[in-house]
Structures are given as structure tokens and as C-alpha cells.
C-alpha positions as CSV (number, residue, x, y, z in Angstrom):
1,X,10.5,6.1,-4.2
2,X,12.9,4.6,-6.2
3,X,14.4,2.7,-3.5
4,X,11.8,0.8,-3.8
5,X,12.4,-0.7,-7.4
6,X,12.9,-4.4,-7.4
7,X,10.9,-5.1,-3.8
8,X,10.0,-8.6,-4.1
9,X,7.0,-9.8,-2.3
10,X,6.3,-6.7,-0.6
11,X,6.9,-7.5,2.7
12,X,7.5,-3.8,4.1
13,X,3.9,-2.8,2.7
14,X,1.5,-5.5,3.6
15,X,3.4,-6.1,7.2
16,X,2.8,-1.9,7.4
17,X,-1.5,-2.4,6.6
18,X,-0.8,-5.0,9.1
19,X,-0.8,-8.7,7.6
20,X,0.9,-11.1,9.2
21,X,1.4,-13.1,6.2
22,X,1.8,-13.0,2.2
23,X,-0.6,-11.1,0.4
24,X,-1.3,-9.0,-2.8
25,X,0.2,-6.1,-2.1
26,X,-0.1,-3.6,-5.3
27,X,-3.2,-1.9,-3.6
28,X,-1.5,-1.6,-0.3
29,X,1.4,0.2,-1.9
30,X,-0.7,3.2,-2.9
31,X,-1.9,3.3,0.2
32,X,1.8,3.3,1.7
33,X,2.3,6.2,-0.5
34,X,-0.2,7.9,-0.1
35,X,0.0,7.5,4.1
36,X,3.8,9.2,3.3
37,X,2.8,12.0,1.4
38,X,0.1,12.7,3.8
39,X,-2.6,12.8,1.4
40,X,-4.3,9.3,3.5
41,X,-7.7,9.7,4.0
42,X,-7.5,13.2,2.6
43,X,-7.5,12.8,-1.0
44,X,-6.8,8.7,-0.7
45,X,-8.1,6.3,1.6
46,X,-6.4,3.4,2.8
47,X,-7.3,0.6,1.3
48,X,-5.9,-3.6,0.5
49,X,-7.7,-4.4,-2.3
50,X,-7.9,-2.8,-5.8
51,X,-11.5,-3.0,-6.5
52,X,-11.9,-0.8,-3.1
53,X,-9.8,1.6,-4.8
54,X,-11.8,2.0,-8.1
55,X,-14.6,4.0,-6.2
């Protein structure tokens, strides 16, 4: 993961979730992790926003 320091705009992740333009990304990121680690939809689920990830 820390390849990843410094990513500006977050491109890679919110083109991954599937947005075709610019958006807040810091939600989609855990979801990018956790869809590496394998732990998506197990433990975490995939998710854009960060108030769907306080439940």
C-alpha cells in the first residue's frame, strides 16, 4: 500500500467503483482495499460514500 502515498485525485479508485468522472474518493479507497485483501462483502462491503460506511 504504500505505493499508493501521494495519489492525487484518485483516479485509479473511483475509475475501479466505476465513475467516469471526478469524485470523492476516500470511501472508495477502503473499498479498493478491502476488494484486494478479499475481505469485500465478507467483513466490508463495497461502498462510495462514507456515511454508507458508518453502518
Amino acid at each position: 500500500m504504500q505505493k499508493k502515498i501521494g495519489n492525487k485525485g484518485g483516479e485509479k479508485y473511483w475509475r475501479w467503483y466505476g465513475f467516469n468522472q471526478r469524485v470523492n474518493w476516500c470511501a472508495i479507497f477502503v473499498s479498493w482495499c478491502a476488494n484486494g485483501s478479499g475481505i469485500m462483502n465478507n467483513t466490508i462491503p463495497r461502498f462510495s460514500l462514507c456515511i454508507d460506511g458508518e453502518k
